[in-house]
N, C-alpha and C positions, 0 to 999 in steps of 0.2 A: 276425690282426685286419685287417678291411679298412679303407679308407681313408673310405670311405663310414659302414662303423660308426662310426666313431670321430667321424667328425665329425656324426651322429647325434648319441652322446653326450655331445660336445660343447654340441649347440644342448639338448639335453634337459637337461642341467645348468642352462646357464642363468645370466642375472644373479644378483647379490646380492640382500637383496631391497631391494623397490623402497618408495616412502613409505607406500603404503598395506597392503604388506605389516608392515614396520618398527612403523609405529603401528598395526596391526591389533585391539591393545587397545584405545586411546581409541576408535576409530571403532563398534567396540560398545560403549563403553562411552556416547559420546554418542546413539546408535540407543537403546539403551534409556530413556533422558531424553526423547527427541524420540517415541518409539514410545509410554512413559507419558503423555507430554503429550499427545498426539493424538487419544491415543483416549479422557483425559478430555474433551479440547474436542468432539472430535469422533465420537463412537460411534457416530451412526447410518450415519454413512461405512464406518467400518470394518464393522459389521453389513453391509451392503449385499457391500462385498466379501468379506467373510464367507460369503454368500450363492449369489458365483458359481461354481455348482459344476456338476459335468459324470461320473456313475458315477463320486460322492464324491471325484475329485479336483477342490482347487479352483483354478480356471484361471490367475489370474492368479499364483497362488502355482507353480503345475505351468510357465508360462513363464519365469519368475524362477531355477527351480530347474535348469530345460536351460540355461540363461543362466550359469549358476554352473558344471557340471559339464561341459559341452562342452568349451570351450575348454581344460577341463586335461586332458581324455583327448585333444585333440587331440597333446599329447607325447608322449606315451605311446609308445614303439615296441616293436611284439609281436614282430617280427620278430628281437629282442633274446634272446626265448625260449632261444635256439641258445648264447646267451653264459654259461647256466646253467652248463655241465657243467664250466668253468673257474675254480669257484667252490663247489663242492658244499658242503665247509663250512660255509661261509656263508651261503649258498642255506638248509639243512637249519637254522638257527639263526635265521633270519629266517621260515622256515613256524614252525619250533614254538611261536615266540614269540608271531608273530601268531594263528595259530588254533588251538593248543593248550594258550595259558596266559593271553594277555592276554583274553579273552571270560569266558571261564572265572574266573579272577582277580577282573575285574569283576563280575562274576555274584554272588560269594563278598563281596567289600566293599559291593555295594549291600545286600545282606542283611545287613550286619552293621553298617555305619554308618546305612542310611537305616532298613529295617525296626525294628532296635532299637534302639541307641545315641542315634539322633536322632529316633527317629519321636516320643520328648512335644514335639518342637519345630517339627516338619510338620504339615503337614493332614493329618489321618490319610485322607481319602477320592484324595488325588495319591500315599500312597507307593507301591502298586503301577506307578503313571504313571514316576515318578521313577526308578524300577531299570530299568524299561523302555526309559525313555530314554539311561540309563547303558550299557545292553546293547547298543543299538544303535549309540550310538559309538563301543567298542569292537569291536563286531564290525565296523566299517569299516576297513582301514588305510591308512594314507595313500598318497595316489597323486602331485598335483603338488607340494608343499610338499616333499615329502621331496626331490626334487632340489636345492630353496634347501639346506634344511640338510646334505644330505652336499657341496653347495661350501664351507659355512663350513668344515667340515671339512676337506677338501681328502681328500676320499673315491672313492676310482676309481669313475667315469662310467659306466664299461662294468656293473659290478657294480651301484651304483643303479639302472641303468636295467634290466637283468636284473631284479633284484627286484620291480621295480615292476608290470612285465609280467607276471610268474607272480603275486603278488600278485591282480592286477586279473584276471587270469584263472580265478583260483580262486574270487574275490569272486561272479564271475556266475553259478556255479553255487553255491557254498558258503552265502550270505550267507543266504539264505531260512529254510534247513534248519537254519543255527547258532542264527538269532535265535529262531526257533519254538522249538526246545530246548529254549534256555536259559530262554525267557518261561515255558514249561512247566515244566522244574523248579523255575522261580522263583514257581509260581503265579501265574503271570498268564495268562488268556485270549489263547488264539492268534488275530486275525483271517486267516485263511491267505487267504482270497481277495484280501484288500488286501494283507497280505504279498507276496503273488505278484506282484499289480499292481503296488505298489510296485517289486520287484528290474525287473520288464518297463519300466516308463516311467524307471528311475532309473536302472538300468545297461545293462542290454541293448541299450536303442534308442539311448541316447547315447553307451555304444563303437561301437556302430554306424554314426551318423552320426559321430564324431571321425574313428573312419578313414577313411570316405571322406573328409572333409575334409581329413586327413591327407595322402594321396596325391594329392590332386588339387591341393594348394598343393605338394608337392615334385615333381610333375610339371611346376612351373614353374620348378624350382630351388630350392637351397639360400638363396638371397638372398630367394626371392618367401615362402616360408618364413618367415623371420626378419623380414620385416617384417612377415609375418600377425601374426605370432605377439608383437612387440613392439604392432600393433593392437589384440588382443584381450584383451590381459595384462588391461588391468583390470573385463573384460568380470566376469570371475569373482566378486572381491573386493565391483565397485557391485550387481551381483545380490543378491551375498551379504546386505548392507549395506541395501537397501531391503527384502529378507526378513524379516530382524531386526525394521524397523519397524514391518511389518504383523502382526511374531510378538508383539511386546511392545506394541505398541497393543492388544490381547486381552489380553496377561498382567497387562497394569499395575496390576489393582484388587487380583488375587492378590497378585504383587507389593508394592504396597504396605501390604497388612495383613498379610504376612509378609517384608520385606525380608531378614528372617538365611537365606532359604531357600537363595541363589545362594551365598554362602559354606560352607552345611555342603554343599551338593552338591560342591563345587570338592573335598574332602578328600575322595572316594574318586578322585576322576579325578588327583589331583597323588598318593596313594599309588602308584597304578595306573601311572602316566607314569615316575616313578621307579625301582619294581620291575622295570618292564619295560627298562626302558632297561640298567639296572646288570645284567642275569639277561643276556642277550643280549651285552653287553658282556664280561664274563667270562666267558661259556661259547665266544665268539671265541677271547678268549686261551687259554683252554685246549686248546681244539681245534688254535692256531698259528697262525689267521689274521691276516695282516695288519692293523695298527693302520687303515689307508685301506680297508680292505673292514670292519672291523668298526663302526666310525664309524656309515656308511650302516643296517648291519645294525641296531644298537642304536635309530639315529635313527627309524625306522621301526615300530619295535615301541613307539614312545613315542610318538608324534603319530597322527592318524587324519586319515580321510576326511571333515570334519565337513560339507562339504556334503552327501553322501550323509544322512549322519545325522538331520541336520536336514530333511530330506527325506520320510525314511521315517516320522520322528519325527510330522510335520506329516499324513501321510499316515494311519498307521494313527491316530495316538489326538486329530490335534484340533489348531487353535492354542493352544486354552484350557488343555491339556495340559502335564502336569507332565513326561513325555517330552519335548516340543519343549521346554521351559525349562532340561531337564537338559542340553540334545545343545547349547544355545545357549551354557551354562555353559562347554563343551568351547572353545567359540570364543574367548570372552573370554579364558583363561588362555592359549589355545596358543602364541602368538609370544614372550611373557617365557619361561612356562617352557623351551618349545624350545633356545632361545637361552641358558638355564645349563645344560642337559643339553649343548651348543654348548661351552659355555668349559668343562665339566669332563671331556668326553673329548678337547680339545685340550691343556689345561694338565695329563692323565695320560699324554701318548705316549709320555714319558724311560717311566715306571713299565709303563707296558702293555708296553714293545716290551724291557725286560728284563725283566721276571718272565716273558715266555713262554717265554723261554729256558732 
């Protein structure tokens, strides 16, 4: 391992998190109060912004959304790629998880809580919107947040940051092709052309520009780096956060003549987070892998990209869209739940690290 990698992994690891990570709940959960109220006081505003759109993406939301996803692929090191083969295991246990069971998985629970189970309690004309949107957050996995949580962990650097990288690299060709699928066997209408536009403006152009920005901040050092990078931290989050408002100033009046909607949505993503986390987790242990690599492994197959999500979300079917409601639902829950998936593969490591034996 070089000295360079290492301390790569190091800065990609990263703080704890930080306040607006930490309370990443209330601050959606005030955006939607603030995003409600606005767009009763103020509709013709948000109509207007509504409005500004450009070969149907709409602008001011398409800059909000590089604003969110930039700066975290700025982390990102591909160069890490090479750190795979030290890890195969677990490498191998973090792909099947992410894009052979958790997409998939979700696919399976939207059809069977939102199309049946819940649908006398939906709108019946948003359930197809609503799997949609469930699809697409799953089929994103997470990219910077997974660093916070395999630190709480205390999960080898070199091995999260390996993942992350094949992950995202798979994402830029994979992501298109999974979500078209699954929208198709789930009955839903493929938009492919805005699908495609979609992955091009969402991922492709912004690992793009991350890396160069990448290299051109650590061609001034490791220091000039970490200060970028403590700069822009919350570029990500206030994006995020004023997204929300212009999503749920649209959604509010739904919202309001159906509030139990974000709750039955939250119950296939909280099966989904768990399933995947505990599958991944135990197929570690049985494989031998280390308690500090399977940590990361598991954490990952449980949280998503939800910027991306919400992205695409917004992109193919609409702010108005029960999609961009479901991918927002993802947001609200992720830092509580994260954080007991956090205390219960810490408070199992006596249990993990002798049963593998």
């Amino acid at each position: 391992m070089s000295v360079q990698c290492e301390i790569t992994a190091k800065v990609a690891a990263g703080k704890l998190l930080s306040v607006f990570e930490r309370y990443l709940t209330l601050w959606v959960f005030l955006c939607i109060v603030a995003g409600i109220g606005l767009g009763q006081l103020l509709p013709d505003v948000f109509q207007a912004i509504g409005r500004m759109e450009f070969a149907k993406v709409n602008l001011p939301v398409g800059f909000l959304i590089w604003v969110m996803i930039i700066p975290m692929l700025v982390k990102v090191d591909f160069s890490a790629l090479h750190e795979v083969r030290q890890h195969v295991r677990g490498i191998g246990v973090t792909l099947f998880v992410n894009w052979l069971v958790k997409p998939f998985s979700m696919a399976f629970l939207g059809w069977l809580f939102i199309r049946h189970l819940f649908a006398p309690m939906l709108p019946a004309d948003q359930i197809d919107s609503y799997i949609a949107g469930l699809i697409l957050l799953a089929a994103a996995p997470c990219t910077a947040m997974v660093f916070v949580w395999s630190r709480l962990t205390n999960g080898d650097p070199l091995f999260t940051l390996s993942q992350v990288a094949v992950n995202d690299s798979i994402m830029v060709v994979a992501f298109a092709p999974l979500v078209g699928f699954l929208l198709g066997i789930s009955s839903i209408t493929v938009p492919w052309a805005t699908l495609i536009t979609s992955v091009v403006l969402y991922i492709v152009i912004p690992v793009i520009l991350a890396q160069i920005w990448r290299k051109l901040l650590l061609s001034k050092g490791q220091a000039a780096f970490d200060k970028a990078m403590a700069k822009i931290g919350p570029w990500s989050i206030t994006a995020l956060l004023a997204t929300l408002v212009l999503l749920f100033a649209f959604q509010g009046e739904a919202i309001l003549k159906q509030p139990l909607v974000i709750a039955l949505l939250a119950v296939p993503i909280l099966i989904q987070v768990f399933f995947n986390s505990s599958l991944a987790y135990w197929l570690n242990r049985t494989l031998g892998e280390k308690h500090n690599i399977a940590c990361p492994s598991a954490l990952i197959g449980a949280s998503n990209f939800f910027e991306l999500a919400v992205a695409a979300a917004i992109s193919l079917f609409g702010f108005n869209s029960g999609a961009a409601l479901a991918t927002v639902v993802g947001v609200l829950i992720e830092v509580p739940v994260m954080l007991l998936v956090v205390r219960v593969v810490n408070s199992s490591k006596g249990w993990y690290e002798k049963s593998r034996y």
